[in-house]
Structure formats: C-alpha cells, structure tokens
N, C-alpha and C positions, 0 to 999 in steps of 0.2 A: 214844394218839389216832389215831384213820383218817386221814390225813390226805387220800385222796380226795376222802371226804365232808366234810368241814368247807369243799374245796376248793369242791364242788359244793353242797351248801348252804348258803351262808356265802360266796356271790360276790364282794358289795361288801366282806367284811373282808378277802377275800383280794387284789381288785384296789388294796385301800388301803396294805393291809401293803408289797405289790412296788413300789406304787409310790412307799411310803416308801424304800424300801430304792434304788430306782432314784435317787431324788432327792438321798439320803446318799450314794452313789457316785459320783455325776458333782459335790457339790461336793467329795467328795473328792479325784475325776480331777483337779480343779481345783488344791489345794491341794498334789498331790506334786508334790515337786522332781526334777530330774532330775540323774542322772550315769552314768557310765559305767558302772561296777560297783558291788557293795554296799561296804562301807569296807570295807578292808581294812589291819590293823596287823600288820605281818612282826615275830615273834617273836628281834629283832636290836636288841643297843644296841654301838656302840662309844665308844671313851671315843680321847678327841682326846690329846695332848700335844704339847705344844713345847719342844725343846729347841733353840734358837739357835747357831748355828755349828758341831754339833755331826755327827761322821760316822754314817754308818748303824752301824757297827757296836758305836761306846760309845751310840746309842740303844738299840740291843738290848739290850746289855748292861745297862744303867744302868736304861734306864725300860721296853720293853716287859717283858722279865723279870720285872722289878717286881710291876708292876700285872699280866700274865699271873697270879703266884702269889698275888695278894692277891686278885683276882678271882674266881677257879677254886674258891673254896667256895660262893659263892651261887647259891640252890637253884636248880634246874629249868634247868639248862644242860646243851646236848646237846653243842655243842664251842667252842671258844677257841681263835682265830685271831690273827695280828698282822701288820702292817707295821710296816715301820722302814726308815727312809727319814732323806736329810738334814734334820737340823731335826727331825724330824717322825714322831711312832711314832701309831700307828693298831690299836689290840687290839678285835677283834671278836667280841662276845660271844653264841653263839647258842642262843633258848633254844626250851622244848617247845612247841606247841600249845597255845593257850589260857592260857598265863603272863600274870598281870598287870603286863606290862611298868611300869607306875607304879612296884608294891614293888619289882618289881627291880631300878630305876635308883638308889632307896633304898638298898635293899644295897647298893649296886654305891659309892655315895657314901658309906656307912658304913666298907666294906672300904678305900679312898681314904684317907680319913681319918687311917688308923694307918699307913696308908703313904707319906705324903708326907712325913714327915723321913726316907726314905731314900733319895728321890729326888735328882737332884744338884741341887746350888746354883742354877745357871742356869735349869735347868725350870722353864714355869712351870706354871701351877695346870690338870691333868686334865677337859676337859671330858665329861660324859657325854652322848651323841647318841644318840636315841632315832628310827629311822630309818621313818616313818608313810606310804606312799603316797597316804595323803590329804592329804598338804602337801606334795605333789609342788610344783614351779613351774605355774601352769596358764594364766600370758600373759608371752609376749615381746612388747616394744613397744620398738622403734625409735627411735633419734632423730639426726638429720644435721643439718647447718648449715654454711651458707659463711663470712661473714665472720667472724659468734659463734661460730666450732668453738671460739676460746681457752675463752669461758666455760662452751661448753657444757655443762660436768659442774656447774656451779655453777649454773646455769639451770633445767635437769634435777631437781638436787637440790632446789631449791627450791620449785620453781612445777609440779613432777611429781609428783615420789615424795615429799613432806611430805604432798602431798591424797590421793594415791591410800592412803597407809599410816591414814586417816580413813576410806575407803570402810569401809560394815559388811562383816564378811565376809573380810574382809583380811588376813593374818599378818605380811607380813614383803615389803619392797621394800628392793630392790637394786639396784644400778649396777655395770657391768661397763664398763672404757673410759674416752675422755673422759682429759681435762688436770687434773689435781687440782693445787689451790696450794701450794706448798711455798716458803716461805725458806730459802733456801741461804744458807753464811756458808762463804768459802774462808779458808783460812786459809793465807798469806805463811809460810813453815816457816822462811826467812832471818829474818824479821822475829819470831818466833816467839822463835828459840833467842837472837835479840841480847837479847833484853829475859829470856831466861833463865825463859822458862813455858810451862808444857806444853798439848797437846789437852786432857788435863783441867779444865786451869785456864778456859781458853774455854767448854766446856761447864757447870761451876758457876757460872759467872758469871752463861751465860745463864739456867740454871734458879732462880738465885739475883733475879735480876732481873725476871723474868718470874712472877709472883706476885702475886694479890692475898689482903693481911693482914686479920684481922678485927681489932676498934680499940675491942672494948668497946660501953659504950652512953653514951648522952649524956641526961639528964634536963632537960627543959626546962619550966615550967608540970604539965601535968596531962598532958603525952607523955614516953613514952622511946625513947628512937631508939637503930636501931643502928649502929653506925660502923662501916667498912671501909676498906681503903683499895685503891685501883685501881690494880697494877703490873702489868696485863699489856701487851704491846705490840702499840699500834695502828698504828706508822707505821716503814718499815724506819729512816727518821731514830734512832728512841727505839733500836732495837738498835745504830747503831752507834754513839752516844754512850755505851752502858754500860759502866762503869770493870770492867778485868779484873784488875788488880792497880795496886797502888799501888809504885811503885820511887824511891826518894833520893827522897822526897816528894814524888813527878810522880805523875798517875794518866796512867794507861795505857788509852788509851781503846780498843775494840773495834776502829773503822775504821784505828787506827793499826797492826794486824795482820794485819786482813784486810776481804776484802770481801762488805758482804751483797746478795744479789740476792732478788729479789721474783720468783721463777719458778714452774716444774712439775715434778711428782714424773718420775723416769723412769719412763716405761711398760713394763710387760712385761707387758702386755695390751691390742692392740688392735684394735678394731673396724671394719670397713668395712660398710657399706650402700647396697646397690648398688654398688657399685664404689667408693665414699664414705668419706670418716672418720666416723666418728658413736661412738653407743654404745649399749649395751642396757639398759632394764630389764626387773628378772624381780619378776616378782607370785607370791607365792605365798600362797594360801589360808590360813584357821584353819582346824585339824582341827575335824570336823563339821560345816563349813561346805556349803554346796551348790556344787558347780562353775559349773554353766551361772547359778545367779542371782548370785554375784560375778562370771562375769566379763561381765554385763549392764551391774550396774552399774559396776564400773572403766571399760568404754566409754562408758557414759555420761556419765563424769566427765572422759574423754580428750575427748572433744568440746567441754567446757567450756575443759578447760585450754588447749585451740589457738589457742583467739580472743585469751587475754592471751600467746603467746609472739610474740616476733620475728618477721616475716616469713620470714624465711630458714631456720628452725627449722621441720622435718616431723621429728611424731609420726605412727609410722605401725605394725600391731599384725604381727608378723612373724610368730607362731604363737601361736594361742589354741585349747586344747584343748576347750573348751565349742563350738566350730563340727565338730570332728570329733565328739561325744556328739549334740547334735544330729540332723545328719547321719543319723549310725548308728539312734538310734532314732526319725526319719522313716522310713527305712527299715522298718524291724521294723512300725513300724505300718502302713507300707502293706503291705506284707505279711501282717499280717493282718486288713486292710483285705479285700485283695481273697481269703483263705481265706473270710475271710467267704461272700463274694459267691457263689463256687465250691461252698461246701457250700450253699448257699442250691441255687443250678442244680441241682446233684444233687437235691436232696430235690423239688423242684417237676416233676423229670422224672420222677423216681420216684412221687410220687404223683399226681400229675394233675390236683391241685385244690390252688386259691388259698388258700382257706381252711383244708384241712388244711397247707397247706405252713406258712401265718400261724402255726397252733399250735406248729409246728416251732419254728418260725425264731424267736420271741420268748427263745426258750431262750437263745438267743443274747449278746443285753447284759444280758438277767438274770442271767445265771450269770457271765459276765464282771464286770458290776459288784458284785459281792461281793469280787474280790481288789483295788477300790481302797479301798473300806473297810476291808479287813486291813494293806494297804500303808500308809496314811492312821494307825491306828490305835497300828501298830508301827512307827510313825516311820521307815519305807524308803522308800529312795528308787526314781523308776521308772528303771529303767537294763537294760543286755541282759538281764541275767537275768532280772526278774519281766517284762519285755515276752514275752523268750521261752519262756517259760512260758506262758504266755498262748496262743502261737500252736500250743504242744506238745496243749494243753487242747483248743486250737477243734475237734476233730472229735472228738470224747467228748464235748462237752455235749450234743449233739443224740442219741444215744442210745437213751437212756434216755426220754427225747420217743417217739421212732417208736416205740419199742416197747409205752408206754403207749397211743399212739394206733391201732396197728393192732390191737391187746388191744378198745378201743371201737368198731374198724372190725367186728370179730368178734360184737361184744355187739348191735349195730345190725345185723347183718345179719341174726342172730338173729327180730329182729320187737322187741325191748325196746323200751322208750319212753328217748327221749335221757339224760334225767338219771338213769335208773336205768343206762343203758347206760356213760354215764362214768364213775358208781361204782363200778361190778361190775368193768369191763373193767380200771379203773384200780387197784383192788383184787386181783385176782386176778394180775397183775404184781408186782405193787407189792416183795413180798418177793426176788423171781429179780429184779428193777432193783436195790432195794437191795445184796444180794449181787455183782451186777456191779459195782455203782460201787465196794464197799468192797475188794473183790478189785484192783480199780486203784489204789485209795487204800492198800491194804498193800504194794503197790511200793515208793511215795515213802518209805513212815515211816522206813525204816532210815535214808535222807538227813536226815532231822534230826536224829538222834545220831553223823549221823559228827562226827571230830574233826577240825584240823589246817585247812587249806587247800582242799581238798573240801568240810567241812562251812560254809566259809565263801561259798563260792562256790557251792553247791546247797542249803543248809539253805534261804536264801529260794524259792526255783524250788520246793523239794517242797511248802510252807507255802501258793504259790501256788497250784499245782493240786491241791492238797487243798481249799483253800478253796474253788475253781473244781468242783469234780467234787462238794461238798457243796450247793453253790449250787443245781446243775444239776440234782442228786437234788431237793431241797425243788421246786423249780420244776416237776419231771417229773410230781411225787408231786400237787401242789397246785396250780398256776396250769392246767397242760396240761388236767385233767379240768375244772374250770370253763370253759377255755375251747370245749373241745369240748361241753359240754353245752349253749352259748348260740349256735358261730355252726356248729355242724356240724350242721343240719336231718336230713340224709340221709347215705348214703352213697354217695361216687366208685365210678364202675365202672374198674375196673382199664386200663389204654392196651394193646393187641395187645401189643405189643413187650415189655409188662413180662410179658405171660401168656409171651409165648415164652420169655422167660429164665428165668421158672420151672419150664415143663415141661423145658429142659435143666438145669436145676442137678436137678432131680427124676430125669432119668434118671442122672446122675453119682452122684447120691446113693445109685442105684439100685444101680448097675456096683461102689461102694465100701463097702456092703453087703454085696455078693456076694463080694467075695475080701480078705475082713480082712488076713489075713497080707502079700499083697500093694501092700496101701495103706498097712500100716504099715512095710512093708520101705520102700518109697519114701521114707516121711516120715523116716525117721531115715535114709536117703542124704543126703538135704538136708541134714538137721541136722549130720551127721557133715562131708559136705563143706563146707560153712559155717565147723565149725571148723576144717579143713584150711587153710582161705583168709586166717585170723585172724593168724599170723605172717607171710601178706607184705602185711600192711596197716601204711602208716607212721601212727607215734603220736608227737603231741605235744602240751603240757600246752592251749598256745591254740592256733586258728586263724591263721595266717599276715592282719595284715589291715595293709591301704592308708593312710594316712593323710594320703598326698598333700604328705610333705616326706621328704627326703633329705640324711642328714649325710654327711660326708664327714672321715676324718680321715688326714693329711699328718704324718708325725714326721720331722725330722730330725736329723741329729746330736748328741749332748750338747757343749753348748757355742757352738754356732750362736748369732749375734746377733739381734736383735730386729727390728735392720733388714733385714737377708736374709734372713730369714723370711717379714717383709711382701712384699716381693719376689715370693716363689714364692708368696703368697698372691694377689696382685695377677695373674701369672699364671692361675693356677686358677679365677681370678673371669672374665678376660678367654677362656679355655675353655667356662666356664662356658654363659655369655653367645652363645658362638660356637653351640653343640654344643648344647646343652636350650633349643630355643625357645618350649615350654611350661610353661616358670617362670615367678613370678608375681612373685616376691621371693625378694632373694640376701641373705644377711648373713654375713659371714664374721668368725674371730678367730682372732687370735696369741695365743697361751698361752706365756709363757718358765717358767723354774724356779720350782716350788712354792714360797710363801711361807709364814710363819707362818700366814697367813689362809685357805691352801689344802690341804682333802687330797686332791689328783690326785695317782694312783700313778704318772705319768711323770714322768721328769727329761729335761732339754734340752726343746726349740722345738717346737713342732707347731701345724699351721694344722687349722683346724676351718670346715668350708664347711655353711652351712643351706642347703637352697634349697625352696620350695613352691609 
C-alpha cells in the first residue's frame, strides 16, 4: 500500500485512525503503574539452617558441607558459596541467567530431602530463600510513645501491622523493637534440689500443663458437638498453682520453687526515634505488585489507623521508597517535557512558518503515544527505563517529518497543485525515510536477545524505541502528507539567516569535496583519539544517585552489652542532631548477636543510624 496517498486521499480515515490510537495511549498513560526499574529476579537462592548452640566450625562441618554437596548437582548453577556462622549456616546458591528460579528451589528441596537424616540432631529443618528485589522492604514506618512504650509492641502489633498485612498489595509486615511479653519463672535451685527435681522436671510440667486436649464429641438431639478442653494459661495465678511433682503424697506446687513474673523478652534490639524509644515497622511488597500504588495505599490506611491509637502514640513513615520513584520520574518527565519544547524552538526557527512547524511538531505525542500502548499491553511498568527511552527517542521522531515535508516544500515550489505535491514529495522520500529509521532500529535489535542482567535492564528501553521510531515512521509516511496537503496553501520563503547557513555549510561541503584524503584523515584522528580517551573514562554498572537518606554503621567489640551500645548510640544521635541540621528524621538501632531469626553476617553489638 502507498501509504502517502491513502494519507492524502483518505483524510478523515487517517485523522480517525491517529486519533484512535491517541485516545488508546493516553487511557493507557493512565493505567501504567509506576516503579523504579522493570522487575528484576537475581539468579540467587540460599537455604537458611539453624543449628542452636552450635560453634562455627561443627556448623561447617556438620551442615554447610552437607547441604553444600547435596546442593551442588542442581542444574544451572554458576557457583556455591557458604556461611557458617554461630547457630547459623547460610549456603548460597548462584545460578545462570534466565534460570527458572521456581524449578530450582524445587531441586534444591528435592536434594534437602535425602539429606536431612545426616544432618545433626539439634538442626532444625533447611529453609530455602529465594532472594527477588521486588520484595525488597519499600516503607519504614515509625512508631514512639511516652507512657504506653510498655505496650507499645502490642499496640503496634495489633492495631498496625494486622490492617496493614490486609492492605492489597502487601507481603509480609514486621516489627523490629518494642517490649515483647514474656513470663518468666525463676527458679529457687536451694528449693529445687531439697525437694530433689530437676530444671527438666519444671519445664514438663509446665508444657504438660499448658495444653488444650480435644474431648471427642457429644451428641445431643439432631447436633453433635465437639469437646475440648481449655488448659492453657491465662492468668500467672493458674502457673503457679501447677503440681510439678507429687513427693510422700504432698504435691509440690510451682510457686513453692520458684517465682513466676509477668515481664519482657530481653532486648537485643533496640530502637530510638528521634532521640526516642520507639520501634519500626518494615512493609514489604508481594512480588509483582506495583511499588508507588501499595505504598499509596498502606498511607492511606496509616492515617486511618492514627485516629484509634493513643494520644501519646506517633506513626510517622521514616523511608518510603515510592516518594524517591516518584521523584526521579517527575523529573525524567520534565525533562522531557521541556526536549519537547526545545525541539519544538528549533524546528519553528528553522522553518519559519506556524504551520509547517504544526506538521512537525504533531509527530511528537503521536509517536510517543504508541510506546504507552506497548508498555500498557506488555504489562510494564513506566519506571527509568521506558521514561528514558523516551527521552533517548524525542529527537528521532521529528526526522523523518522534516524530511517528508521539505520533499513537499520542493514538489510546491515546483508549480504542482498541493495534493499532488504531498503525494509526490511524500512518495519519493518515503523509501530513504524508511531505510533511515530501519538503520536506527537495527541498532536496538541486538538488545532484545541479550541475556543476563543487560538484557533485563535494556531489552524494555530497545522495545520502547522501536516502537517509538515505528510510530514516527507510519505518522511521517501518513498523517505528515495529509496534513500538508489541507493547511500548507503555499510555500514559506526561507528566513536570511537560514540562506546564510546554507551558503556556508555549501562552501565546507565544497572545501571537503576538494581534498578527500584530507577529510578523511581528520575523521578517523577523531575517531582514533576518542578511543584513546576510552580507558581513562570511569565505568560503573549504575549511576551514583541521591536518595536523600544516610546509614551510618558503628560496630563494636564482640561481646559488648546491649546497654553500652545504646550508649554510644545515644551519643551519635546527640551528634547527629548537633552536626546535620538538614535532617528531617533520625531513627537509629542496636543490633546484639544474631539469633535463630537472624541471618546478619556480624557477631557482637553494632549501632545503625538512618537519617533523611
């Protein structure tokens, strides 16, 4: 098909078609989510164990080993790594490019499997962690309190993180800090050994007691019910009346050994806010979820939940990564917001007229609104990449426009009548346009078969200005020559200033004509010293960027206590405070010895300071 002529005769189907296509674009603009970058799943699973009381090096021996050689035959693994640590081994498994991490955690649980009766006794059961930067954490939120700090973690847990773990969109809420309820039972060790029984005997007793039994069912009429019976303990009373042994036919009651307290877990983790006690929670995402629309709604739902907390009780959001995404692509679009604008200037100075410039310049969100329809279609999201691509795109779409349109500035000057003059002009381009654009478009192609972490991070960006530099073409080919044929009457007489830049680019043209050798000697100086200059250019994988918060981390000795760490914490806050007067928010935390629950590769105390 000609696609000029159908442009130029066949107006109304052409200005219906673009402005179908404009319409399907902008509710698509509408309908992409935003985030930072496209998903990204790192080709990495490691598998957890715990081993309880246990030194680094019978971990090594006993379980990384282990699960290292049971591990190391499932397929598509590049290397196998381990920690081993007290308590605590950590094998890290890393695999190729494009691995279906799903099958392989499969394997990986398969392999497991035959190896858990050689694990030792105490171990317990191999978690496999499948490590996804799209379930990154993506909001800190705060919380302090004066007189309720006791309850606060019970408060928190309740009336926070139970609603927020409801939000759609939501994976997985956690508490960091905070007083957790513990009964404690000390036990008298005089009192203990007179009545001749052991810590064990106290610990069966209480697990023996603390139980509820099921009881059958009970048939009544035309129901049957089922029976249980309720032994667990509600009141520290009910523990210490419970019989631990019976002696000369006396029972031996709990309290007469020892004493139970209604307290708190010891902390080896805790939180200050603002200079404050308080705690954290950490929100983290479902994979595939959008970032910026959970963490809309999670604030949405924080503003609900303030109104029923205590007075005294400030929720407050200490780092939310959807305000840095944001941010970043405001910017990208102002940015090429105002390319816009700029290529617009150019073309209107260069040509000299409203109306040819109009032709130009429509090229513009037509061809741009084609990659929200692709984005929209292939389910990605807008985030740096397909923004900046975009902005890569904006001086290529316009083109293939100017060059159609001074093709009809030539055909009009001619004496032709307009509509023949758009066909002809647009026509007789049409093939050296298309060859241009396809020549830019066999740049990107190779970026959609790469592999790995490149092909992840550029396969969207080529897809986009492919579709962009396709758009631009159709629009060049077809809208441009209709529109010229309806508002370009005549033809602009060229501005002095453009005539002068052309008789000198004609006489350079002239000068580089006349001594080939010497024009192409220069050309390849450049070239050559360009790559001369290529080894002292620094290379890294990102761009260094801002994010407008600052960690800070503090280790000290192994073995250092919990309270003289808050200490130097408290310290560093009170610095803080003194020294950075454009903080916004401070949150710090004490970290003591890794627990089962933890895999931090440090041992001993280390304070962690946020600030933004």
């Amino acid at each position: 098909m000609n696609l000029p002529r159908f442009g130029v005769k066949r107006p109304v189907s052409t200005l219906m078609l673009f402005l179908g296509i404009f319409l399907l674009g902008v509710v698509s603009y509408f309908h992409l989510p935003l985030d930072m970058m496209p998903e990204i799943t790192l080709p990495s699973i490691s598998v957890i164990t715990t081993y309880p009381g246990a030194s680094p090096e019978d971990v090594e021996e006993r379980v990384s080993k282990v699960i290292e050689n049971a591990v190391s035959t499932v397929p598509n693994i590049e290397k196998v790594s381990s920690l081993s640590q007290e308590s605590l081994s950590v094998v890290r498994l890393k695999f190729t490019w494009g691995t279906n991490l799903g099958d392989a955690a499969n394997d990986i649980r398969d392999k497991l499997d035959f190896v858990k009766k050689e694990l030792p006794e105490g171990a317990e059961e191999p978690v496999v962690f499948k490590f996804d930067i799209s379930e990154m954490p993506i909001l800190m939120v705060t919380a302090q309190a004066g007189e309720n700090y006791s309850r606060l973690y019970k408060l928190v847990d309740k009336k926070v993180a139970e609603p927020l773990k409801r939000v759609p969109g939501v994976g997985t809420v956690w508490i960091q800090g905070g007083l957790k309820r513990e009964i404690k039972v000390w036990v008298d060790r005089d009192k203990l050994s007179a009545y001749k029984l052991t810590i064990e005997d106290v610990a069966d007793a209480l697990q023996r007691e603390n139980v509820t039994l099921p009881a059958g069912n009970l048939k009544s009429g035309l129901s049957d019910y089922l029976i249980r019976i309720p032994g667990e303990f509600k009141k520290v009373e009910e523990i210490n009346n419970i019989i631990v042994s019976v002696k000369n036919g006396k029972p031996v009651y709990l309290k007469s050994i020892a004493r139970v307290e209604d307290a708190y877990k010891e902390q080896t983790r805790r939180i200050h806010v603002e200079g404050k006690k308080g705690l954290v929670v950490i929100v983290q995402k479902q994979s595939g979820a959008n970032t910026v629309a959970v963490s809309q709604k999670v604030r949405a739902k924080l503003k609900e939940i303030s109104k029923d907390l205590p007075p005294d009780v400030k929720i407050g959001v200490m780092r939310d990564t959807a305000q840095f995404i944001i941010s970043s692509l405001r910017n990208l679009a102002t940015t090429l917001f105002w390319g816009s604008i700029l290529v617009s200037i150019i073309v209107i100075l260069f040509l000299g007229n409203v109306r040819g410039s109009f032709i130009i310049l429509i090229t513009l969100p037509f061809s741009l609104i084609f990659s929200f329809i692709f984005l929209y279609l292939n389910n990605y999201t807008l985030n740096w990449i397909s923004l900046s691509s975009l902005v890569i795109a904006l001086g290529m779409v316009v083109d293939g426009a100017i060059v159609v349109l001074e093709s009809i500035y030539r055909k009009r000057e001619s004496g032709g009548e307009i509509k023949e003059a758009a066909e002809a002009g647009a026509g007789e381009v049409g093939m050296a346009v298309m060859a241009s654009y396809f020549t830019t478009i066999a740049i990107f192609i190779p970026l959609i078969f790469s592999k790995g972490i490149v092909g992840i991070m550029f396969r969207q960006m080529a897809w986009v200005i492919i579709v962009v530099l396709v758009g631009s073409l159709l629009v060049a080919l077809t809208l441009s020559p209709m529109l010229a044929s309806r508002i370009l009457p005549r033809v602009p007489s060229r501005r002095p200033w453009v005539k002068r830049m052309e008789s000198r680019y004609e006489r350079i043209l002239n000068i580089s004509l006349s001594f080939p050798g010497r024009t192409l000697a220069i050309i390849f100086f450049f070239l050559l010293a360009s790559f001369a200059l290529f080894p002292f250019i620094k290379k890294e994988f990102f761009p260094r960027v801002d994010q407008g918060w600052v960690q800070a981390f503090v280790r000290l000795p192994v073995g250092t206590r919990v309270e003289e760490t808050e200490k130097v914490m408290e310290k560093i806050e009170k610095i803080a405070a003194r020294e950075v007067p454009e903080k916004e928010k401070t949150c710090s935390r004490v970290q003591g010895n890794p627990r089962k629950d933890s895999t931090a590769p440090w041992a001993g105390k280390r304070v962690l300071i946020s600030a933004c």
